[in-house]
N, C-alpha and C positions, 0 to 999 in steps of 0.2 A: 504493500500500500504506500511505505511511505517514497519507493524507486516511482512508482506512477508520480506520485503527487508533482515529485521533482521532477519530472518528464513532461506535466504539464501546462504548473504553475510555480513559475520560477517568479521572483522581484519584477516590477514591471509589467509582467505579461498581460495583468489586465487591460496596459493600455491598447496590446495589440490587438486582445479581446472583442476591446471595444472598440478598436477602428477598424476591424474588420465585421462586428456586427453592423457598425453603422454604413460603410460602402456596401455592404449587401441590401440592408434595407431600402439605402437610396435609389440602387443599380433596379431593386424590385420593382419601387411606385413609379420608377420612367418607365420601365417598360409595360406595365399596368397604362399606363396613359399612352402609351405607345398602341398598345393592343387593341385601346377602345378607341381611338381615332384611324384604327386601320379599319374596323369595322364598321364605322361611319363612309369610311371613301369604299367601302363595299354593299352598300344599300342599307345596312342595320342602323337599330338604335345603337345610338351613344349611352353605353352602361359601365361603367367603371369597376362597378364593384365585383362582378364576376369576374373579370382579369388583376382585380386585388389580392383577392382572396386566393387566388393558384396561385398569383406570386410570392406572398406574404407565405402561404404554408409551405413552400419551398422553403424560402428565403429561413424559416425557423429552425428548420432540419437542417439547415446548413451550419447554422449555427453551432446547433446541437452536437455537433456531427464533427466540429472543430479539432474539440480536445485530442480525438483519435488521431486527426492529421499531425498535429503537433508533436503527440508521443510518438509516430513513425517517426518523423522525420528526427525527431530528438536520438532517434536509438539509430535509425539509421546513422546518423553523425557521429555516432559515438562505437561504430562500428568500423572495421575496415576488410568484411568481406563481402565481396563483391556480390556472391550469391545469396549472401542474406541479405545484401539492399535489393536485391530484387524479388525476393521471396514477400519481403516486407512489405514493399510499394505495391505490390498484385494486390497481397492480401490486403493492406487497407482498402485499395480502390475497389476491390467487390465489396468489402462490409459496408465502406463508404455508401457506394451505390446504392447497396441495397435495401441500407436503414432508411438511407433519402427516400427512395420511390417509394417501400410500404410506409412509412411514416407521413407523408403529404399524400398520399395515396388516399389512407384509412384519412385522416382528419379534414381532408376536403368532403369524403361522403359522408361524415357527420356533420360537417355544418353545414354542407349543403339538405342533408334530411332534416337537419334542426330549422331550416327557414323553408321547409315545405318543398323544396326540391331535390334533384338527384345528379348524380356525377359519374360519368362511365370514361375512367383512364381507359378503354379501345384496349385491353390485354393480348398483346401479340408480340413477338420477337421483334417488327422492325422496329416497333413503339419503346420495344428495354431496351434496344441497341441505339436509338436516338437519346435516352434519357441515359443512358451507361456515354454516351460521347460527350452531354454536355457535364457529368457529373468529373468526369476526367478532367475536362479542361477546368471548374470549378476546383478541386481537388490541388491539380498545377500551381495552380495562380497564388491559392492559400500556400500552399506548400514553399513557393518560393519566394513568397513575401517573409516568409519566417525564417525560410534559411540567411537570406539576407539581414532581418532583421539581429538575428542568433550572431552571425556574423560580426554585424556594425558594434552592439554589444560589447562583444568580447575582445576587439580589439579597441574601443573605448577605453573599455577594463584598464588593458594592458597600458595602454598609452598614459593614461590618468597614473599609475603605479609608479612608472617609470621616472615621471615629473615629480622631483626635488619637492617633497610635503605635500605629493598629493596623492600618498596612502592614505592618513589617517587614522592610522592602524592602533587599535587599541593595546592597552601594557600589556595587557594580559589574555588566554586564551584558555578559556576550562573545558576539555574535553571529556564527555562524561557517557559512561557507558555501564546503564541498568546504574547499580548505588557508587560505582566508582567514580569518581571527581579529578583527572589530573588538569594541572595548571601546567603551561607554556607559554613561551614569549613567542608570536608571531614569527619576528626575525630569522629564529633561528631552525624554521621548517626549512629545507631544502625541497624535499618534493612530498607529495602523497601519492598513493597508488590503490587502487581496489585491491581487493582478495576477497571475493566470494560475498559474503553480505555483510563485510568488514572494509573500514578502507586504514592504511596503516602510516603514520609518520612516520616521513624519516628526517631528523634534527641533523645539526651541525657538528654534536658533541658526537652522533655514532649513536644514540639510541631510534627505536624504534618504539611505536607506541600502536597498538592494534583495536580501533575502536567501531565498536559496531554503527552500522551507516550505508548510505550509496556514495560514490562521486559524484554524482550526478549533485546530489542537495551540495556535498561540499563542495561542488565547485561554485556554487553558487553565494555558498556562506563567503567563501576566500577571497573570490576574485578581487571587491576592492583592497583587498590586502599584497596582490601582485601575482596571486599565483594564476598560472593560465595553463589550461590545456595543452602537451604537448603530445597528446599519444589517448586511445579510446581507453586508456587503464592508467593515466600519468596526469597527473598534473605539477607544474614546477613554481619556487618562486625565482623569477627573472629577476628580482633584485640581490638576487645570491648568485646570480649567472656572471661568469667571465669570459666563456670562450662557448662559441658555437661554431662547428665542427663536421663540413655535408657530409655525409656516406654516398659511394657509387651506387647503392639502392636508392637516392632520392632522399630517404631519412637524414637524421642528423643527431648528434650527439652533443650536449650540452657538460659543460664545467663546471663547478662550483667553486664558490674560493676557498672551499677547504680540501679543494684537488680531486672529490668523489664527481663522478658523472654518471649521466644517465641517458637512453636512447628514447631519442623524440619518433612522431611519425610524420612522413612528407605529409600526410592530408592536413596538420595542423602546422605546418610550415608558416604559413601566413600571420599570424598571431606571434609567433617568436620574431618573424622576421621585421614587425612594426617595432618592438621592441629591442632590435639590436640595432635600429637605426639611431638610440637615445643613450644618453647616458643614467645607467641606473641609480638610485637615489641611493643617500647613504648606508648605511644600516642602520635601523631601529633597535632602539636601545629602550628598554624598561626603565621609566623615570624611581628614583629612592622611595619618593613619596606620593600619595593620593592618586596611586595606580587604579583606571577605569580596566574595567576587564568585561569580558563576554562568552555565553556559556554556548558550546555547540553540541549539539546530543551525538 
């Protein structure tokens, strides 16, 4: 439950939520108005409200229907095999589909039987295969407004990190797992990595710390702390980076300044590479006294 939550609703995301429920809405009532002046320049009355109503109960299941694109796409990025991004992409765009059509399907014929009338979606192959083309390109459009979105983000993140006092980063860090409590300085995380439903520190001093979790949430807890994604199972802080280091595979391998390194993936190249264009900020140092701190489960 809680690997979903972080796949769906990360900081922010309501904004995209909600600019994408609201250009669906709008994109609905034009072509709602669209539809009953097309029906006008074809001999009919001018009626609005029946090409409302098919759009609007579309336009709600799209919505609906959201959260699932997002977690693809989230796991897809957080992946780097090829055949399960494509295993992944199939299967949401049937489920996609398929919610859509029975869901505006069933609630157009009750509200059209609840105001006295009735609604026959014409059940037939060419009719799913028109309604599976536009749900695709629907599907597309969400899909890559978030990748980009995911994108702009995360190198934000990084860029903001990298700028001399513009972590922020709190003294202190309580990692807490079931009644255990440890305390850490920020600073002196080198990288985390998943292990299974565990994600584990690794510090500067050489210890390890194994705390139950997704990456996924911790990357999200970290980021304005510096650390970015370098790999679908790594995340590093670039403010402890010295040397970045290409591999003939395309990957790359990253230094610390305490001389340990770690191997990044090309898919996440991009996000290191904004960040080696800067110089990284000092090191953070835990003030003696009136230390603010922050608990991460």
């Amino acid at each position: 439950m809680n690997k979903m939550t972080g796949l769906i609703l990360r900081p922010r995301d309501r904004v995209f939520y909600a600019t994408t429920a609201a250009l669906s809405v709008g994109v609905g009532v034009i072509n709602a108005f669209s539809s009953a002046h097309d029906a006008v320049r074809r001999g009919a009355a001018y009626d609005l409200a029946k090409p409302l109503t098919y759009e609007m109960t579309s336009i709600l299941f799209i919505i609906l229907l959201t959260p699932l694109l997002v977690a693809t796409i989230r796991s897809i990025r957080s992946s780097s095999f090829a055949m399960r991004h494509a295993a992944l992409a199939a299967a949401a765009l049937v489920v996609f589909s398929a919610f859509h059509i029975l869901g505006m399907v069933v609630l157009r014929k009750l509200l059209l039987w609840a105001g006295g009338g009735s609604y026959d979606f014409g059940l037939s192959w060419p009719t799913i295969l028109y309604e599976f083309r536009k749900d695709v390109m629907t599907a597309l459009l969400i899909s890559t407004t978030l990748w980009l979105y995911d994108g702009y983000r995360a190198t934000a993140h990084a860029l903001a990190a990298s700028e001399p006092g513009g972590g922020h980063a709190p003294a202190a860090l309580w990692l807490r797992d079931g009644a255990s409590r440890l305390r850490i300085v920020p600073a002196d995380i080198l990288w985390v990595s998943s292990a299974g439903n565990y994600v584990e520190y690794t510090m500067a001093d050489g210890r390890q710390h194994l705390v139950r979790g997704t990456l996924s949430a911790t990357e999200t807890d970290l980021a304005p702390l510096g650390l970015v994604r370098i790999h679908r199972s790594k995340l590093a802080n670039m403010a402890r980076v010295t040397a970045l280091s290409p591999l003939p595979s395309g990957d790359f391998g990253l230094t610390f300044d305490t001389g340990k390194t770690v191997q990044g993936s090309r898919r996440f190249r991009g996000a290191v590479a904004q960040v080696e264009r800067t110089t990284p900020p000092p090191r953070m140092v835990a003030p003696a006294e009136k230390e603010n701190s922050k608990v991460f489960n």
